[in-house]
N, C-alpha and C positions, 0 to 999 in steps of 0.2 A: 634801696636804690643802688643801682651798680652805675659806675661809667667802665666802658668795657673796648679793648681794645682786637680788633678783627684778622688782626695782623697783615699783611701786605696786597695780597689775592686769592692762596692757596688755599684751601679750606683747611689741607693739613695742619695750617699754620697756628690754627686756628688755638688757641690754650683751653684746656678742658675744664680751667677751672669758668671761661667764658662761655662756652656750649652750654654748663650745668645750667648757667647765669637765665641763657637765654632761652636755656629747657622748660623753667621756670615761670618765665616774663608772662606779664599780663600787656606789659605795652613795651612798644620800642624806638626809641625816637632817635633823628638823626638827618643827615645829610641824604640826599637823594636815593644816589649810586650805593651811601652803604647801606641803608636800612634795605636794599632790592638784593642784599646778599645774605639779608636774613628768609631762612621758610617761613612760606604763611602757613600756620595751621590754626585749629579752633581753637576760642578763647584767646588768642592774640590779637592786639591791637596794632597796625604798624603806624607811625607815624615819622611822614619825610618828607621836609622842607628843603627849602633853599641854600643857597653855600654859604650866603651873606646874614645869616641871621640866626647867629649864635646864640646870642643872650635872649632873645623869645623865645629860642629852641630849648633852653638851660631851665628859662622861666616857668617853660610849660610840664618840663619833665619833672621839676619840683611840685609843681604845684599837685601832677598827678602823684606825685609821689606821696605827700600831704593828704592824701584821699584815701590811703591805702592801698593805690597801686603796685604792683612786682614790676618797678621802672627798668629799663636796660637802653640808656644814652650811652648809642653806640657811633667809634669812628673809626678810620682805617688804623693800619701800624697801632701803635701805641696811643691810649686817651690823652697822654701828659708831654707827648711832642708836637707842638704848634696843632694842637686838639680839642677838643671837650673839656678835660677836667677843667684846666683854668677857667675855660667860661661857667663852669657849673659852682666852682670855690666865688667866682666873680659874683653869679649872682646871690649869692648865700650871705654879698654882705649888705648890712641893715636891717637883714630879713633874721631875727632870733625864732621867728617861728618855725622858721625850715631849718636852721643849724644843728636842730635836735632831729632830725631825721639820720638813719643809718645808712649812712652814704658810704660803698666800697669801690677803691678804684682798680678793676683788673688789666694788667699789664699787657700789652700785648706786643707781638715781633714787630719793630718800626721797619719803614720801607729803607731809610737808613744803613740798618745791619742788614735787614734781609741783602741788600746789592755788597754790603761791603763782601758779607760772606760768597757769593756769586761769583765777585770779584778775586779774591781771596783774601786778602788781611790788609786792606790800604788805611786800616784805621786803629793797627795793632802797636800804636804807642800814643802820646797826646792827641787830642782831635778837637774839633767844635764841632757844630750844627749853626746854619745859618739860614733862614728862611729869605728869599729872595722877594717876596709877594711885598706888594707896598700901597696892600687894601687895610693894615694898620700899624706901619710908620714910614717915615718918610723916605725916598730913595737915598739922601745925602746919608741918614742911619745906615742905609745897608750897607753902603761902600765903606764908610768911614768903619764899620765890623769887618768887612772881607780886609780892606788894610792893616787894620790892627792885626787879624788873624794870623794875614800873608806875614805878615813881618816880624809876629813870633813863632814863624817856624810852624805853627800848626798844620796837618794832615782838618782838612774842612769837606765836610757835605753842604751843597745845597739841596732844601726843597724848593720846590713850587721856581724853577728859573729861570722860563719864559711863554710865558700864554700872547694870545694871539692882542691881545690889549695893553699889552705894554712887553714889544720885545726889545725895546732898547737898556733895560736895566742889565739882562744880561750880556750884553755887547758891551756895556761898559764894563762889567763885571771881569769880563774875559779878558779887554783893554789894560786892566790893574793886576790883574794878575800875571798876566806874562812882561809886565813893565814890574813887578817887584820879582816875581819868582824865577822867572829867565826862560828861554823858549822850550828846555828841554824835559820839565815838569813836566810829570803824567798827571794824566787829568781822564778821569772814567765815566763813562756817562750809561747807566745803566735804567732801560727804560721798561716801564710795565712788570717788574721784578714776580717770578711767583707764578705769572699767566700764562696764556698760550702766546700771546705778543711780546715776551721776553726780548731783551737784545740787551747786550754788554758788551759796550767797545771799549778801549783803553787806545790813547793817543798820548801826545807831546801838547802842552798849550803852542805850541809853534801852529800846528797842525790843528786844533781846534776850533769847530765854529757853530756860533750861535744857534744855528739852527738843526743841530746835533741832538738840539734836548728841549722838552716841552712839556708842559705841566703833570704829564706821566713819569719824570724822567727823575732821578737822584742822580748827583752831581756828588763825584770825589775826585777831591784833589790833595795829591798826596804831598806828603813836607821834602825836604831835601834830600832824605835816605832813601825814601820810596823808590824802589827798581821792579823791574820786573823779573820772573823766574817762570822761564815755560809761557804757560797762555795765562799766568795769575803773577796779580799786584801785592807788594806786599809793604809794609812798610815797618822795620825792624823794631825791634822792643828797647833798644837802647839808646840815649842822643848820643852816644857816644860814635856811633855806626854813623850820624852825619857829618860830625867832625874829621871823621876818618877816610872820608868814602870823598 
């Protein structure tokens, strides 16, 4: 059983060691939109559920796996960034009879870097990742992270930082951020990374607004040193360059 990552939208993107994967697959299980980017052909199985129902999804790919199945639990970017793997390690525990299955996890390009690189380098000294969605934990978690982050200087992405069902997390988001980091932070909002609906802007948090960015969209915000050169962000490889600059 593979958990497999599809990388951002390009097919280029795509890692060959994940193609072979799914050259392979007798089934493929996953999230809607990704398992629709996999080819049908004979002797594949597709199977694509909901966004919300991880661990049935995780349950069922073991269980086919468990049967003999060539499983390929598949998700965009990377399986092991706010993805798949964890819900598949998650449901593996209690279960000793699935832990003895050869489970491999392939890496794939997160939508993440695909933008940072788009962008150019706003992520080319310390960083985090910050998941915005608070379908599992609570909004007071996300901000009390974006604070901590903002306030050690970290260069931060968000995923997932505002659907139509909850846009006021990132308006708060944005609220804390230009009250710690100061109006003149660049902050990049790079949306549908990869596709034909590509867009990457790069602004000031002064100038920034919510509605800039939506659940297609990856969110960088760069630390103190972060400037711009040309039409690309970058953010220098030494802290020494924020202290100075």
């Amino acid at each position: 059983m593979c958990i497999a990552g599809l990388g951002p939208g390009d097919e280029s993107l795509v890692t060959p060691a994940v193609s072979e994967a799914l050259a392979q697959a007798t089934d493929v299980v996953g999230y809607i939109p990704y398992v629709a980017r996999v080819l049908a052909r004979p002797g594949l199985t597709l199977h694509a559920s909901d966004n919300r129902v991880e661990m049935d999804r995780a349950r069922a790919a073991l269980a086919l796996a468990a049967t003999g199945h060539k499983v390929v639990v598949v998700s965009s970017g990377d399986p092991g960034v706010f993805a798949m793997a964890a819900a598949v390690f998650e449901a593996l525990e209690g279960q000793p009879h699935w832990q003895e299955l050869d489970i491999r996890v392939l890496p794939g390009i997160t939508a993440m870097l695909a933008a940072a690189a788009k962008a150019g380098a706003p992520l080319g000294h310390d960083f985090c990742a910050i998941n915005l969605s608070d379908n599992l934990k609570p909004a007071s978690l996300i901000e009390a992270r974006v604070r901590a982050a903002a306030g050690a200087d970290f260069a931060m992405a968000f995923y997932n930082p505002r659907s139509a069902s909850r846009p006021d997390t990132f308006v708060r988001v944005l609220a804390l951020l230009l009250k710690i980091c100061g109006p003149d932070r660049l902050i990049t909002f790079a949306r549908a990374v990869s596709t034909p609906e590509e867009r990457i802007r790069t602004v000031t948090l002064a100038q920034a607004r919510p509605d800039m960015a939506d659940m297609r969209t990856i969110v960088i915000v760069g630390n103190a040193a972060t400037r711009q050169v040309g039409r690309f962000v970058y953010t220098p490889r030494s802290a020494l360059a924020a202290a100075s600059s």
